[in-house]
C-alpha positions in Angstrom: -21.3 -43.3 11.1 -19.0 -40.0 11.7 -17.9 -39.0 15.1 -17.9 -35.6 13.7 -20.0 -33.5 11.0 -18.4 -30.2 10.4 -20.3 -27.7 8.4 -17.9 -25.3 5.8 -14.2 -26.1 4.6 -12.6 -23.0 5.9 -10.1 -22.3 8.1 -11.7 -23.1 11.1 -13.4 -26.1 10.1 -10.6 -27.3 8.1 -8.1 -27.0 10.9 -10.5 -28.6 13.4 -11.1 -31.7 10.5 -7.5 -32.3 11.2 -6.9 -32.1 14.4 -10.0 -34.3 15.0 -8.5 -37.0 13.0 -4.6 -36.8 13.5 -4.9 -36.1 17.2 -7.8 -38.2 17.9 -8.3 -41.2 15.7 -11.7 -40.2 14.8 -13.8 -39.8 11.2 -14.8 -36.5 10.1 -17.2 -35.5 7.6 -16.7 -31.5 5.9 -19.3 -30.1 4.0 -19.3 -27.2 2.2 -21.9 -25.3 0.2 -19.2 -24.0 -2.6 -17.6 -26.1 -5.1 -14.4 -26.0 -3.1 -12.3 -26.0 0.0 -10.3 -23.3 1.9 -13.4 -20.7 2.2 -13.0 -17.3 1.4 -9.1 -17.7 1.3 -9.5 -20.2 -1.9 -7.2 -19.1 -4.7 -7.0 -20.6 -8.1 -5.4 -20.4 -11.4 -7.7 -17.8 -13.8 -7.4 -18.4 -17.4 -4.4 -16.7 -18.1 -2.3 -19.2 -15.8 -2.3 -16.1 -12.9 -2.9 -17.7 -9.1 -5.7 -15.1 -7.9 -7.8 -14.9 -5.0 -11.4 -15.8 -5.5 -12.8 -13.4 -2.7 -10.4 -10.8 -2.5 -6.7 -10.5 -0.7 -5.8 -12.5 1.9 -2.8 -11.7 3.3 -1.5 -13.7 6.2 0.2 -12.1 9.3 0.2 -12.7 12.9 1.9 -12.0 15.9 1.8 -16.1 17.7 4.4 -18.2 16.4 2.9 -21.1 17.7 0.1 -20.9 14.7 3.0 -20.5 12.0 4.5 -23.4 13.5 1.1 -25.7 13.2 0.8 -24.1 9.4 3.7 -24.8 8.5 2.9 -28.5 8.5 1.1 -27.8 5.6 3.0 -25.3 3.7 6.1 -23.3 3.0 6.1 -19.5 2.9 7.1 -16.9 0.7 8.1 -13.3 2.4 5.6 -10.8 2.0 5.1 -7.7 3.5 2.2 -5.7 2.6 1.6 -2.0 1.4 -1.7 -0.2 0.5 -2.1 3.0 -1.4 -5.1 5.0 -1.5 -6.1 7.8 -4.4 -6.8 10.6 -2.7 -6.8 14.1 -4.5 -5.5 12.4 -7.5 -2.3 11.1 -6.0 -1.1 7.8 -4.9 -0.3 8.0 -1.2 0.2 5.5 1.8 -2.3 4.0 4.1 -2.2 3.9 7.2 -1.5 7.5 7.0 2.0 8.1 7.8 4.8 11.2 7.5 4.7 10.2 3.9 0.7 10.7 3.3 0.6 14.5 4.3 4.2 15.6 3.4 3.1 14.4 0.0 -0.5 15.2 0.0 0.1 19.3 1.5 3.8 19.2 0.1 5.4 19.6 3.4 8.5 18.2 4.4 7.6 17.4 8.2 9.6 15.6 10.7 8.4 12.8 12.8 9.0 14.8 15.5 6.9 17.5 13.6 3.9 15.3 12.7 2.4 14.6 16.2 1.7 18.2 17.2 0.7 18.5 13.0 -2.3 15.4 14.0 -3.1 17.3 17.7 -3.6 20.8 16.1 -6.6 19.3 13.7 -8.0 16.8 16.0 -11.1 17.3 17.1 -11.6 17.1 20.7 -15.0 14.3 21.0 -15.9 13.4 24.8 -17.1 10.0 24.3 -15.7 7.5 21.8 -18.5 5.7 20.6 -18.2 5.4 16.4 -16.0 5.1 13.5 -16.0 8.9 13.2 -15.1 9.8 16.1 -12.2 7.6 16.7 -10.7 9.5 13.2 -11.9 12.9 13.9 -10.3 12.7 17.4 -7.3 11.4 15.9 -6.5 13.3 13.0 -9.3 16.1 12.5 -12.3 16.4 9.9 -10.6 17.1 6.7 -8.6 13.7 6.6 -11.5 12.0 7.7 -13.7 13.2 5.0 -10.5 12.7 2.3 -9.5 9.1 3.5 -11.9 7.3 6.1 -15.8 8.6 5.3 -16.3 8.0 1.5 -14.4 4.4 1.8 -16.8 3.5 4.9 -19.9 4.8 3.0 -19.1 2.4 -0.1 -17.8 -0.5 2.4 -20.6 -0.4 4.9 -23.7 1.6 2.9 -23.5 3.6 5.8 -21.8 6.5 7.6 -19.1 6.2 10.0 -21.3 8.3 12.4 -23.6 4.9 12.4 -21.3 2.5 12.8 -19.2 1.1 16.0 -15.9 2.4 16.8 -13.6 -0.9 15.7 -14.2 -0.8 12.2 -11.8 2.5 11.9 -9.8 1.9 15.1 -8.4 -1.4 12.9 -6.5 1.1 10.8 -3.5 3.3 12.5 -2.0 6.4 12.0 1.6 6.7 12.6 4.1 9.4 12.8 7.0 7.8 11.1 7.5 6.4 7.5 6.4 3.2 8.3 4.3 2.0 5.2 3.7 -1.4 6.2 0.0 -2.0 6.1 0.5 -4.6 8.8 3.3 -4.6 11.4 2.9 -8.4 12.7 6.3 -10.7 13.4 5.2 -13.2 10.9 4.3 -11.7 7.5 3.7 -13.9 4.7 2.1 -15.9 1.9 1.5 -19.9 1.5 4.1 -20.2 -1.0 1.9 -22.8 -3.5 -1.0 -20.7 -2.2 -3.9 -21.1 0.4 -5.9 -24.1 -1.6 -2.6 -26.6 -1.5 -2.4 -25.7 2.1 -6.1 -26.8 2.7 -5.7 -29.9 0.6 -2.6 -30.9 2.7 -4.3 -30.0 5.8 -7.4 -32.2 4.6 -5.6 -35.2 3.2 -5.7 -36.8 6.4 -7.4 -40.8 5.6 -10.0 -40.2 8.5 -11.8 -36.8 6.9 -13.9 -37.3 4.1 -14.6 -33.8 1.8 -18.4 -33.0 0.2 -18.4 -30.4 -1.7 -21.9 -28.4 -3.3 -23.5 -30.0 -0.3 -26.0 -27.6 2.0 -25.8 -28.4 6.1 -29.8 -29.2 5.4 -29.5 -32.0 3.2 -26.9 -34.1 4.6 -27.7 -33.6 8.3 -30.5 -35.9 8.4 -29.2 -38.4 5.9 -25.5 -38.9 7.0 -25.1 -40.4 10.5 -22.4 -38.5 13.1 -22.2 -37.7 17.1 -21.4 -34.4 16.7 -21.1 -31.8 15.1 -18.9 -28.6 14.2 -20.8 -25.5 12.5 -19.2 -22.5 11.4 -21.9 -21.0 9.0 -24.2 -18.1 10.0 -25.0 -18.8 13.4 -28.8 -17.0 12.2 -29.6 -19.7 9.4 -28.2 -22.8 11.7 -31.6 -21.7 14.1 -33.6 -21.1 10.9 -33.7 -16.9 11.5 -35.5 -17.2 14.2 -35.6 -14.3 15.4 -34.7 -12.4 12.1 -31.6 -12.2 9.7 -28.1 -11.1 11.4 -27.1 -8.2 8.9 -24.3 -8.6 6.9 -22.2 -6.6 4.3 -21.2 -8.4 1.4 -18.6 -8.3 -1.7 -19.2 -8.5 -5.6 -15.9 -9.3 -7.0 -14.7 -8.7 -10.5 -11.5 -10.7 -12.0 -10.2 -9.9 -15.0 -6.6 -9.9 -16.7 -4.7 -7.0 -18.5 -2.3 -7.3 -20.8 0.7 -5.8 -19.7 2.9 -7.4 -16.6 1.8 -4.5 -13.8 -1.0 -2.4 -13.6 -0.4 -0.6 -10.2 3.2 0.0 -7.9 1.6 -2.4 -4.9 -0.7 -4.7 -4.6 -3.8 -3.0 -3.3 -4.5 0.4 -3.9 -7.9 1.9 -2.3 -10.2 4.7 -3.9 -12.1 6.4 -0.8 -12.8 9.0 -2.8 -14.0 8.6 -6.7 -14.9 4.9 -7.8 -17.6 2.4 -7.4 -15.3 0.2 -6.0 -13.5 0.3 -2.8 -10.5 -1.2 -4.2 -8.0 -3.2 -6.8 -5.9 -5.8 -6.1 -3.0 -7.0 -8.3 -1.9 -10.6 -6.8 1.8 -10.9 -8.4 2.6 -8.8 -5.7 1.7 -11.5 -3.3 2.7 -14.5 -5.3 5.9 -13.1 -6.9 4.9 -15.1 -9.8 6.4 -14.0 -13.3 4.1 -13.5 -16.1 3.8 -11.0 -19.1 0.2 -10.7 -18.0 -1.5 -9.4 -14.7 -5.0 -10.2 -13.3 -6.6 -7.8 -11.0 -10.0 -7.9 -9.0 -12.3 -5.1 -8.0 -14.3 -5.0 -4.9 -17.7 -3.6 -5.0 -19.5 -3.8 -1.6 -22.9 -4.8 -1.7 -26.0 -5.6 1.0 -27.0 -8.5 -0.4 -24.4 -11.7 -1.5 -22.3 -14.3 0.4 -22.1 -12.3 4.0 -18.5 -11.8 4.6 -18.9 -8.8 7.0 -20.7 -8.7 10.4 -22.2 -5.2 10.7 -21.1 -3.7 14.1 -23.9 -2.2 15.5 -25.6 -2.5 18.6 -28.4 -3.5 17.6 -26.9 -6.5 15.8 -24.8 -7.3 18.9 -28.2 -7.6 21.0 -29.4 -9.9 17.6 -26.8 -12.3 17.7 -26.7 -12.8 21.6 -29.9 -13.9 21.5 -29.0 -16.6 18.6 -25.8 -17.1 21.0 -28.0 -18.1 24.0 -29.6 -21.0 21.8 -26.1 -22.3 20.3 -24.8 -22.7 24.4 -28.1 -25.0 25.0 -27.5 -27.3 22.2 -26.1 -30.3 22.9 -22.7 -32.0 20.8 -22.8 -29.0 18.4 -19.7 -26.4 18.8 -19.7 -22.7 17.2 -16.8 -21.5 15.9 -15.4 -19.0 13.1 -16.7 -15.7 12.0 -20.0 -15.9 10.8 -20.9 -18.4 13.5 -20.0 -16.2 16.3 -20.8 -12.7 14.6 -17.2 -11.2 14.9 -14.9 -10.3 12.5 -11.8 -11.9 12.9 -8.2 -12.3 10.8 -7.0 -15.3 10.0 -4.4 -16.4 12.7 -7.0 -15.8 15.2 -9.6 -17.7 13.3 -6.9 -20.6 12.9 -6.4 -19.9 16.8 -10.2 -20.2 17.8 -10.2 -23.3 16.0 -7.3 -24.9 18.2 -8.6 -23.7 21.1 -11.8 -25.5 20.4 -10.1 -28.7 19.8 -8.3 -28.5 23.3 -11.7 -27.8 24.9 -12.7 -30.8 23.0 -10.2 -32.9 23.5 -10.0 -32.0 27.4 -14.2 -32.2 27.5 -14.4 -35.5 25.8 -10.7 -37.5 27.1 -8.7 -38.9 24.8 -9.5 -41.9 23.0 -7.3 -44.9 24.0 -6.7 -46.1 20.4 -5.8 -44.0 17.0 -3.0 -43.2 15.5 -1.7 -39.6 16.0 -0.4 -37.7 12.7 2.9 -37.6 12.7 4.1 -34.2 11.4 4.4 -33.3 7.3 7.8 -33.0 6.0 9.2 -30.8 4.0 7.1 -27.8 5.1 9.2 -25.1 6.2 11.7 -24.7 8.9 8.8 -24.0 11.8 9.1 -27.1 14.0 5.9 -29.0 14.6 4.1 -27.6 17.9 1.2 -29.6 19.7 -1.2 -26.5 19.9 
């Protein structure tokens, strides 16, 4: 008998796993469908001895020091800040859009002083808000919409930003000074042995037991627990009741080039020519030294692994209805993105998940017996924090 079944080995569930059983005393049970821990942030050697990221970039930055500090139980960090370039009219140029994107891309030599009134005198003046288009046409006008923001949504989302709800463009700024940061978060780095040894640390408690290649359906029934913790698609936990939540998925392709760098930074987007939406070279993340390179490119797809909730209203209306059956069940907690239909970084997934432990914790009392973790050492200079 478990106290706790928790469905998927990602960050939520993983960081729940351990608070369970170091904070609580209790046995815990993670399942995952993949052949491995950590989620969509698993990374792994490739052949060539490179440390890649299975599903894409994961770059970790937040603003709440209390999350480094429970992290950094598990792991050690390497300093990395991260920039983006996009091809746009056959030129390499920063994104976010900064002074440096249009002095470079119209050959200007603007001021930040200069640039603001530059942005006011091509926006477009929109009297609602309401989609992705018109929080960049607003913004910055129609032609740097159609050269950055509309052919990159298209391929992203299979649809137009017209269609689609006003966060998924409002997530990326537009700033006046040279600023190329893609992210301007306090904290701003990487695991330094990589998101998988943090997960294996974090899940090496003696109270939480791993199956992997295991579906929620077959063990459910089979393995005895109290409760449990879910943090799949909140549609297929109720069986699609009331039809699929639509998601947007990735098709990833790894391979390795023969030459130590293939691009200046470590992402570089193509809204405008390309199948793909972007390649990612991860020794800029890693910092690891190798006379080869390995690169992935994304190609969004409709059907695949969902790794996108589509933000429409529509969808929204969907999932509240699936949310209104997950708040009658009884034992059974929601947490994570696909679970709760949002997209969400990683601090704040790693932040959801300790909030739900204190609700928990506070819900159920504390058990009078069990041995609480006592923190990791050696990782990093971030005191331990009860969180």
């Amino acid at each position: 008998m478990y106290d706790w079944l928790i469905v998927g080995a990602g960050f939520a569930g993983s960081v729940l796993a351990e608070r369970l059983a170091s904070q609580r005393g209790e046995r815990v049970l993670v399942v995952d469908r993949r052949n491995h821990i950590g989620g969509n942030a698993y990374d792994r050697l490739d052949e060539a001895g490179l440390l890649i990221h299975q599903y894409g970039p994961h770059i970790f930055h937040t603003n709440a020091d209390m999350i480094v500090a429970y992290l950094s139980q598990f792991t050690t960090w390497r300093p990395y800040e991260h920039r983006v370039l996009a091809m746009v009219d056959g030129m390499l140029v920063p994104i976010p859009i900064n002074l440096d994107t249009i002095n470079r891309l119209y050959g200007l030599s603007l001021t930040p002083e200069e640039l603001a009134p530059w942005f006011a005198a091509r926006a477009e003046p929109v009297p609602e808000i309401r989609t992705s288009e018109d929080v960049v046409v607003s913004t910055v006008g129609r032609e740097l919409y159609e050269k950055f923001f509309r052919g990159y949504t298209r391929k992203q989302w299979g649809m137009d930003p017209s269609e689609l709800d006003r966060q998924v463009t409002a997530r990326v700024p537009t700033r006046t000074n040279r600023d190329d940061r893609y992210f301007t978060d306090t904290f701003q780095a990487m695991p330094a042995e990589g998101y998988t040894r943090m997960f294996e640390r974090m899940l090496a408690h003696p109270k939480i037991h791993v199956m992997t290649n295991a579906e929620f359906r077959d063990v459910r029934d089979v393995i005895p627990h109290r409760r449990l913790i879910y943090t799949g698609p909140i549609d297929a936990y109720f069986d699609c009741r009331f039809g699929r939540l639509p998601y947007r998925s990735l098709r990833f392709v790894h391979t390795t080039r023969d030459v130590a760098r293939h691009q200046p930074v470590a992402v570089v987007n193509y809204p405008q020519t390309e199948a793909y939406t972007r390649i990612t070279e991860y020794k800029h993340l890693t910092g690891q030294e190798h006379a080869k390179t390995s690169l992935t490119f994304e190609y969004p797809s409709a059907e695949g692994d969902p790794y996108y909730p589509i933000p429409r209203p529509e969808n929204q209306a969907l999932f509240k209805r699936y949310e209104r059956l997950a708040l009658a069940e009884r034992n059974v907690w929601f947490v994570g993105r696909l679970a709760t239909y949002r997209y969400y970084n990683m601090d704040q997934i790693v932040g959801q998940a300790l909030a739900t432990f204190r609700r928990i914790d506070a819900q159920l009392g504390h058990p009078a017996s069990g041995p609480v973790r006592p923190t990791a050492p050696g990782f990093g200079d971030h005191p331990a924090v009860q969180v």
